[in-house]
N, C-alpha and C positions, 0 to 999 in steps of 0.2 A: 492467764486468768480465765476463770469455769466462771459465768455470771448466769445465774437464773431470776426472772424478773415477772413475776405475777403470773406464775407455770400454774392452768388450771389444764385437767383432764376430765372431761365430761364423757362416760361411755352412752352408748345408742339406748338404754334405758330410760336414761338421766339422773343418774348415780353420778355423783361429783366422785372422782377417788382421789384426787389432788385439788386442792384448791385456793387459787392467788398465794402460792409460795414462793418465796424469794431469798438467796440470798447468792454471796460469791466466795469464789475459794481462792485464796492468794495462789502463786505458780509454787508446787511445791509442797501446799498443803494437804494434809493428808486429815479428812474428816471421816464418822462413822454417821452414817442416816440412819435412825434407830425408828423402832415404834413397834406397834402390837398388831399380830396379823389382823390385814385389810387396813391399816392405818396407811398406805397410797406409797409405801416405798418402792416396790417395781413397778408399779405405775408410771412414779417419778423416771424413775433407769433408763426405762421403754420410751418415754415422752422426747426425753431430752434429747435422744439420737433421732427419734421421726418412725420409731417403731409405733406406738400412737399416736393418735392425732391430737392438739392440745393445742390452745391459747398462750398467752402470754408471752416470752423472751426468752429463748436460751444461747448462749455464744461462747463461744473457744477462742480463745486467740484470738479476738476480733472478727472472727467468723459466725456469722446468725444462722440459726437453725430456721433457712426456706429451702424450697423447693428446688429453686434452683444453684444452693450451696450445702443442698443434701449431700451428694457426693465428698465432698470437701470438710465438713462436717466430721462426718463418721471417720475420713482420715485421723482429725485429730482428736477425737474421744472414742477410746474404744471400751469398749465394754465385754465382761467376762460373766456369762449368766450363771443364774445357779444350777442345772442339770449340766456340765461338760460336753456331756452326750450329744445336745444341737450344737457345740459347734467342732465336732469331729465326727468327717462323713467321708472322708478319705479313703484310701487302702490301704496308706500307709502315714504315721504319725510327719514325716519330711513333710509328705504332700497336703497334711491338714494345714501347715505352718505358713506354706508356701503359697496357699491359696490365693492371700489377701495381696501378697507384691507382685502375682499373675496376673491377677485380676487388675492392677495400676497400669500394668505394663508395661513395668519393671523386665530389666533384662534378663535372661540366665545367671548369670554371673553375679549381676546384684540381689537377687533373690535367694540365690545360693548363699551369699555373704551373709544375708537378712535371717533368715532360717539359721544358718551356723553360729550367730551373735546369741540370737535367742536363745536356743537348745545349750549353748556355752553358759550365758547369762544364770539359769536356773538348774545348771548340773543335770542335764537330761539327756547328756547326748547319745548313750546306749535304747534311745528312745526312734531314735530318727528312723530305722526301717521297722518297725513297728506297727503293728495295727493296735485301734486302739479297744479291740474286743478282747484286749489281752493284757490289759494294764487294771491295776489299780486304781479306785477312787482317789487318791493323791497322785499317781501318776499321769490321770486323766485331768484333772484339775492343773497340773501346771504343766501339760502338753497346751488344753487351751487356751492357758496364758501365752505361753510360745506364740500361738497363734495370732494374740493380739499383739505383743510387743513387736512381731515383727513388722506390725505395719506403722512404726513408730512414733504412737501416739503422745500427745502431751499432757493426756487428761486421760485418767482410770477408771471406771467404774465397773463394780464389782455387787453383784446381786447373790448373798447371802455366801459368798467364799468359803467358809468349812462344813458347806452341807457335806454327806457323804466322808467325810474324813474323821480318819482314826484320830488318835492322841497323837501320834508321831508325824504324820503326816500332818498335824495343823502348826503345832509348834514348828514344820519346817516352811509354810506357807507363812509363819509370821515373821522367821528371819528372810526370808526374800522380798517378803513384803516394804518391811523396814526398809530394804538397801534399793528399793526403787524408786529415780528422781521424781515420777511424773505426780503430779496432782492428783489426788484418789480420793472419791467419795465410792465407801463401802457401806452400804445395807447391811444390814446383820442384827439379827435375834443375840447371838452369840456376844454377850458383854464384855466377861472376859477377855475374849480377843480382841474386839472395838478396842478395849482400853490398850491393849499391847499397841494396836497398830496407827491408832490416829491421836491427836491433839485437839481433834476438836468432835463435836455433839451435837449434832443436828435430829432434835425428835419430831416427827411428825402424829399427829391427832386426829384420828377422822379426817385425815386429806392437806390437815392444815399444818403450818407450822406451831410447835406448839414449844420448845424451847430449841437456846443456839448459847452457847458456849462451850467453853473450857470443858474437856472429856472427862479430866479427873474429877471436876467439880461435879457436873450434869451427873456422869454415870455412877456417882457415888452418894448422890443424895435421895436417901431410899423414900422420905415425900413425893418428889419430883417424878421418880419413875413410878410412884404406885397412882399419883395423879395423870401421867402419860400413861397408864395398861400396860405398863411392863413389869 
């Protein structure tokens, strides 16, 4: 269970970008956070792991996002930004992967295992000695997935997933997408794919929540999103 409970994000201006948002995602649920730029979706992203500082209640698995279950936290939401590029800083695509279960302190062996599940998982494994100055924007995009899944999280979150990607390359991020158990709240301008890859419709308004249901319904009623800025 992903529960958010009255998540506001106040920046050092005093600009609200999110404000008292709530809701929960069953285990397994796959939603799309939709809205019109500056309507607080990577705000949200950023909030909910402790990347900003924010009010109100976010929790994984029974885990609350404080200070001192930061750590533990981020274990189990990980999150996939939208440029690839911050999170491959490696030499080599193995060692970007490998980061997050070195950093646990995680063995060799189990790292190794962790890294080989992944790179198997999304068909990458011609990717493993690889730098990633030398890949593709869809390459790069699900080396940094690798990256996250290998730290085996149970909650997904994804900050605008087919920037940078071709036609081919998105349509192959939507069947992987599909065939992953974890819970996923993906951000995305991109509707068409929203509707491929989630069941449900979470739009945000000037920070706020401004509709929650059904994807086919929400993303398909051209009132609703011209009243949401989409």
């Amino acid at each position: 269970m992903f529960v958010l409970e009255d998540l506001t994000v106040t920046y050092p201006d005093g600009t609200r970008a999110v404000e008292g948002v709530s809701f929960r995602l069953a285990p397994g649920e796959s939603a799309v956070l939709a809205g019109a730029n500056g309507a607080g979706k990577s705000s949200l992203i950023l909030a909910a792991v402790g990347v900003l500082p924010s009010t109100g209640m976010v929790c994984a698995d029974g885990v609350t996002l404080e200070k001192k279950n930061l750590a533990e936290l981020r274990r189990r939401v990980g999150v996939l930004f939208q440029n690839p590029d911050d999170q491959l800083f490696s030499a080599t695509i193995y060692d970007d992967i490998a980061f997050g279960p070195r950093n646990m302190g995680l063995s060799a062996e189990e790292t190794e295992r962790r890294v080989s599940e992944a790179l198997a998982l999304l068909g990458i494994e011609y990717l493993r000695g690889k730098t990633a100055l030398k890949l593709s924007g869809g390459e790069k995009r699900l080396a940094a997935l690798a990256s996250v899944l290998a730290m085996k999280p149970s909650v997904l979150l994804f900050d605008e997933p087919t920037a940078f990607l071709d036609p081919r390359a998105r349509r192959n991020l939507i069947k992987i997408m599909n065939g992953l158990p974890q819970t996923k709240l993906i951000a995305s301008h991109d509707l068409p794919f929203a509707g491929a890859v989630a069941s449900r419709a979470i739009v945000l308004k000037r920070g706020r929540l401004f509709a929650d249901g059904a994807a086919r319904e929400i993303l398909r009623d051209e009132k609703l999103m011209e009243e949401g800025g989409l």
